[in-house]
C-alpha positions in Angstrom: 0.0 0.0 0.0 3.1 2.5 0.6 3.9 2.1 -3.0 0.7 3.8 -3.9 0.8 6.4 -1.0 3.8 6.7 1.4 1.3 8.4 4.1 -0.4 4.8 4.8 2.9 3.9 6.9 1.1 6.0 9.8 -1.1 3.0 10.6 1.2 0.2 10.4 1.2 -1.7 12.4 -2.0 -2.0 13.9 -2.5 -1.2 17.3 -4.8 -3.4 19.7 -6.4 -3.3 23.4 -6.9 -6.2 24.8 -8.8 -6.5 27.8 -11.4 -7.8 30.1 -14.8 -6.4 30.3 -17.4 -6.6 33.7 -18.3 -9.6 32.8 -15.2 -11.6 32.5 -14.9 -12.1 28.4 -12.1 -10.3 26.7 -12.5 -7.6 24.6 -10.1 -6.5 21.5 -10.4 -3.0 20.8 -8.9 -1.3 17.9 -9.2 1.0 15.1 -11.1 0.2 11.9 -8.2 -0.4 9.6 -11.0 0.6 6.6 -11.6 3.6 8.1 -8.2 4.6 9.4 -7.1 4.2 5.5 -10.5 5.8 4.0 -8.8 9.1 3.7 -6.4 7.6 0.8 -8.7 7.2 -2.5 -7.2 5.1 -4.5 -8.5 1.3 -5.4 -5.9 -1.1 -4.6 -5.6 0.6 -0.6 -9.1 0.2 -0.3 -8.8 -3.7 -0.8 -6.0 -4.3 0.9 -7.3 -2.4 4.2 -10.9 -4.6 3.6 -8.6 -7.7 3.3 -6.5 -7.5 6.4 -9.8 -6.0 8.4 -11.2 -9.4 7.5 -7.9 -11.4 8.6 -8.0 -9.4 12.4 -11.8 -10.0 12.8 -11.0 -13.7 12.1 -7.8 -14.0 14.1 -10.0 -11.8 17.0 -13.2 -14.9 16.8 -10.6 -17.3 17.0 -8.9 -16.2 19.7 -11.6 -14.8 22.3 -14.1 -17.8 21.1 -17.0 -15.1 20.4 -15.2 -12.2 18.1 -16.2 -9.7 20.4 -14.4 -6.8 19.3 -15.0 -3.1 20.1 -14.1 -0.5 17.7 -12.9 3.1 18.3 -13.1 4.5 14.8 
């Protein structure tokens, strides 16, 4: 993605809280890489965001057991 705009290096890696909530499940909180990357029009950065927000959503459901995930953007 840096080939096609140098600026997306910003939001690499992503960053991720991961916690506990009242009820004793954990929690992942994070960005939405999508929307972190909207800003950048262009095609190909739009996939490739889409594509590894998919991969962290399924690495997130297969690590809590339930996906729960709470996002700040």
């Amino acid at each position: 993605m840096i080939h096609y705009e140098p600026g997306v290096a910003l939001y690499a890696p992503l960053r991720l809280a991961v916690y506990e909530d009242g009820e004793g499940k954990c929690v992942v909180a994070c960005d939405r890489f999508t929307s972190l990357l909207a800003r950048y029009q262009h095609p190909e950065i739009a996939s490739t965001a889409k594509l590894v927000e998919q991969k962290v959503d399924a690495l997130i459901a297969e690590v809590t057991g339930e996906g729960r995930r709470s996002y700040t953007a």
